[in-house]
Residue frames relative to the residue before (quaternion, step in Angstrom):
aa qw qx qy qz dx dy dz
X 1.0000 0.0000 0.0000 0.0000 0.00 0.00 0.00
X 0.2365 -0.8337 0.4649 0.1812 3.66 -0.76 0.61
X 0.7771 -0.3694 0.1535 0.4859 3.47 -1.24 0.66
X 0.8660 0.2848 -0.2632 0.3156 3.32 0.04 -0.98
X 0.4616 0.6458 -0.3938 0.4635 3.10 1.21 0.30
X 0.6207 0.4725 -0.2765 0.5613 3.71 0.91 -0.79
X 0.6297 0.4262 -0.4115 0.5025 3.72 0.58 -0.98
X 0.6153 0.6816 -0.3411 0.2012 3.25 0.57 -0.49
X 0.4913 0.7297 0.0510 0.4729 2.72 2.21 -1.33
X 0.4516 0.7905 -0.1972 0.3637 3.37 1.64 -0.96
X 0.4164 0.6469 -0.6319 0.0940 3.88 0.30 -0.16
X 0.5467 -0.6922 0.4710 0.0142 2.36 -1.75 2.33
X 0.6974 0.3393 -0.2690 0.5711 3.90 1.23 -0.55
X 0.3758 0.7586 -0.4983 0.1872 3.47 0.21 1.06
X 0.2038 -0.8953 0.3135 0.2421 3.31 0.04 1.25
X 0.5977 0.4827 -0.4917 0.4098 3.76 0.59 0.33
X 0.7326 0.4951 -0.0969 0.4569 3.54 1.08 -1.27
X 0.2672 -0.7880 0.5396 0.1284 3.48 -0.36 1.53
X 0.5438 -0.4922 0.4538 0.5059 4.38 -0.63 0.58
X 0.5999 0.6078 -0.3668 0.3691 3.92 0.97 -1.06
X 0.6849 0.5366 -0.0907 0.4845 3.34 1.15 -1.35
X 0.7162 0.2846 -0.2790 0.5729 3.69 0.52 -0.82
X 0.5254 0.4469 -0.4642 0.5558 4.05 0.69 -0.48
X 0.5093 0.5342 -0.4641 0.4897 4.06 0.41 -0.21
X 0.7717 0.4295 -0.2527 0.3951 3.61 -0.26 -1.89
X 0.7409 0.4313 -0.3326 0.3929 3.37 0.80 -1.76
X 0.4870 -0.5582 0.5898 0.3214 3.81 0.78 -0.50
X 0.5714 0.6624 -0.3292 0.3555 3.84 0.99 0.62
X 0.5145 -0.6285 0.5023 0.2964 3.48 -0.45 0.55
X 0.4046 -0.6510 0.5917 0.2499 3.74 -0.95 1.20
X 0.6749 0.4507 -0.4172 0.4091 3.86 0.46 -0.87
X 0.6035 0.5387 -0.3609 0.4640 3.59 0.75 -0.58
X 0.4352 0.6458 -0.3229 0.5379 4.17 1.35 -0.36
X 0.9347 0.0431 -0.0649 0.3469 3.01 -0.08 -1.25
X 0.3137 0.8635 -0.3016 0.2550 3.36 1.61 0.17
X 0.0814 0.7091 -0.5540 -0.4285 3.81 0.93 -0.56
X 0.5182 -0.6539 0.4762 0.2777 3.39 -1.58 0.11
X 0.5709 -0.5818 0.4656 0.3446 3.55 -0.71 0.90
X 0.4793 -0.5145 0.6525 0.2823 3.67 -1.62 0.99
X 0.4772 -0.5084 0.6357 0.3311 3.46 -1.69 0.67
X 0.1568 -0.6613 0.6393 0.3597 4.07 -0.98 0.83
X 0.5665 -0.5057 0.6001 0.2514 3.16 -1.73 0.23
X 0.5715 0.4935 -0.4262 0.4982 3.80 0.80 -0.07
X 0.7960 0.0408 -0.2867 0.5316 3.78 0.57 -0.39
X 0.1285 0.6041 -0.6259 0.4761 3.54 0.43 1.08
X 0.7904 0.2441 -0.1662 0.5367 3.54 -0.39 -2.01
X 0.5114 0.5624 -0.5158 0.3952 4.52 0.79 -0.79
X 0.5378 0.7534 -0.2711 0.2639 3.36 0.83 -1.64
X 0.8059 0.3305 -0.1976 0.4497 3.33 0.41 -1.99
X 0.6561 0.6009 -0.3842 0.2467 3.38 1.02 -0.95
X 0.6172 0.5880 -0.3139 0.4181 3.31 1.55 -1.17
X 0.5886 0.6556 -0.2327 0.4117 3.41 1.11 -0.79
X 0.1767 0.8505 -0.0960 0.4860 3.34 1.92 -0.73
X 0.7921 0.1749 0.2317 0.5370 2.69 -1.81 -2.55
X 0.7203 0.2741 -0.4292 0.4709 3.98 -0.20 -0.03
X 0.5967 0.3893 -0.4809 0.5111 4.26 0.21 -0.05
X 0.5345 0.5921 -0.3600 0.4838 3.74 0.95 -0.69
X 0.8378 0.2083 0.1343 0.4865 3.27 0.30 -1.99
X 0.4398 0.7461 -0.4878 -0.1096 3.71 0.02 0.01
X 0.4172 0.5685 -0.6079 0.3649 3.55 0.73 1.20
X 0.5354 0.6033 -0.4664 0.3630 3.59 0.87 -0.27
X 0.3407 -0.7061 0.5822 0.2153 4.00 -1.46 0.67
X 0.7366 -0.3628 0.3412 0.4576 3.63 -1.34 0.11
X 0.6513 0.3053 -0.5243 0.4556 4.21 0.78 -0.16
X 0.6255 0.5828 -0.3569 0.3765 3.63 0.16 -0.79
X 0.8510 0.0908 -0.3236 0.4035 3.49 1.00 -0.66
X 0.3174 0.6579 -0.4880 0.4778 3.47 1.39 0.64
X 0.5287 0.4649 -0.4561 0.5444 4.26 1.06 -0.49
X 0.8653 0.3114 -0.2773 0.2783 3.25 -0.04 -1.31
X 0.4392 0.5315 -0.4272 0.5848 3.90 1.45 -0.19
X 0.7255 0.4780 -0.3627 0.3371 3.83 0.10 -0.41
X 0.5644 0.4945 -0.3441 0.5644 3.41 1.79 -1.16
X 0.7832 0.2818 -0.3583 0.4230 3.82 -0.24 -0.91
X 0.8653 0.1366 -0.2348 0.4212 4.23 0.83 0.60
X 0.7028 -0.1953 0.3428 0.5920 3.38 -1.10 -1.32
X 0.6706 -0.6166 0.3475 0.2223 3.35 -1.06 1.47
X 0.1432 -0.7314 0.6663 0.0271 4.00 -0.37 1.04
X 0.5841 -0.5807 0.5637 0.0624 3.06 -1.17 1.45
X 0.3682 -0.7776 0.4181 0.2916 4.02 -0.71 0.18
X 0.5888 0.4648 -0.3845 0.5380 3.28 1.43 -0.66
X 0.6999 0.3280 -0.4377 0.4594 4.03 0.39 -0.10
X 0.5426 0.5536 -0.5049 0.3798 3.51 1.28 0.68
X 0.5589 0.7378 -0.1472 0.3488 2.87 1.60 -0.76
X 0.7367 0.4718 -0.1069 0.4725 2.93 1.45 -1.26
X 0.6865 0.4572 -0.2641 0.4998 3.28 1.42 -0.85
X 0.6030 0.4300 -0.4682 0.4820 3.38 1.12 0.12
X 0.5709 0.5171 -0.4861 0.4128 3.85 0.71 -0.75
X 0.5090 0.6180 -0.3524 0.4847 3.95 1.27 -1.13
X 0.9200 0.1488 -0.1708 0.3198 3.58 0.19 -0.68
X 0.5278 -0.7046 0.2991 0.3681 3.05 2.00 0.65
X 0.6228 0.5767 -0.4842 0.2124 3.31 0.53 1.14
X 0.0131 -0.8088 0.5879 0.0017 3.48 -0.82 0.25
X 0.6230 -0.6641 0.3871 0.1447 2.89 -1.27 1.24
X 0.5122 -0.5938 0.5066 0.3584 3.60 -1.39 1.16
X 0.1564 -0.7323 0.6586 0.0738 3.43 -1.19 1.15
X 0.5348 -0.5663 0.5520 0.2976 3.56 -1.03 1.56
X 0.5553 -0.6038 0.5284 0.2190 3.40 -1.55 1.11
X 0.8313 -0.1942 0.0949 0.5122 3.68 0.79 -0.30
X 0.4391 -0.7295 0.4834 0.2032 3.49 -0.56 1.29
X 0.3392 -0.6585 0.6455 0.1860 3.54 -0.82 1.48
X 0.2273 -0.7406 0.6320 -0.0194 3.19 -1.38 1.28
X 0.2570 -0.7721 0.5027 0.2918 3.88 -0.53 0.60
X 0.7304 -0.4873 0.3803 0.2907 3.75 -1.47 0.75
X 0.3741 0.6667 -0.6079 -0.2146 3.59 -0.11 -0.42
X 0.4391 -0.6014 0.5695 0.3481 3.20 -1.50 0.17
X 0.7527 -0.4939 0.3639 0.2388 2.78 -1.95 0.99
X 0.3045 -0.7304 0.5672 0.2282 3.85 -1.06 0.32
X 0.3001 0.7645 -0.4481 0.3531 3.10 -0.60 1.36
């Protein structure tokens, strides 16, 4: 059963069962209880699809590369709230098996 489903479970006028107690049984965090929950914004909603986009396009690129190019085609996006909206949508960038390094020769 998942979290919000248990919180769901929660009844707040129960007279035997303190919220302390039943957030125990259910296996739920008490801050998550009384927390209200944040409104989805509609700015990274619409930020969201675009990244979704530039990463099916691009998916070797990382959160600076596409945080430049989301800044050129609008209002300027910050990298850690690129950061976040990609960790939010579970993406992460294809990492090269092994970084090709050039020879140098020795000095001498």
């Amino acid at each position: 059963m998942s979290v919000p489903d248990r919180r769901a479970m929660l009844d707040y006028n129960h007279a035997d069962l303190s919220i302390r107690r039943q957030c125990y049984l259910l296996g739920v965090a008490r801050s998550g209880v009384y927390r209200p929950r944040m409104a989805a914004n509609d700015n990274d909603l619409g930020l969201m699809r675009r990244i979704d986009e530039l990463f099916t396009e691009f998916p070797f690129l990382g959160s600076r590369r596409l945080a430049l190019m989301l800044s050129k085609e609008g209002p300027p996006i910050n990298r850690k709230r690129m950061q976040r909206l990609m960790r939010r949508m579970a993406f992460f960038r294809m990492a090269s098996c092994c970084r090709r390094t050039k020879a140098r020769p020795k000095a001498g």
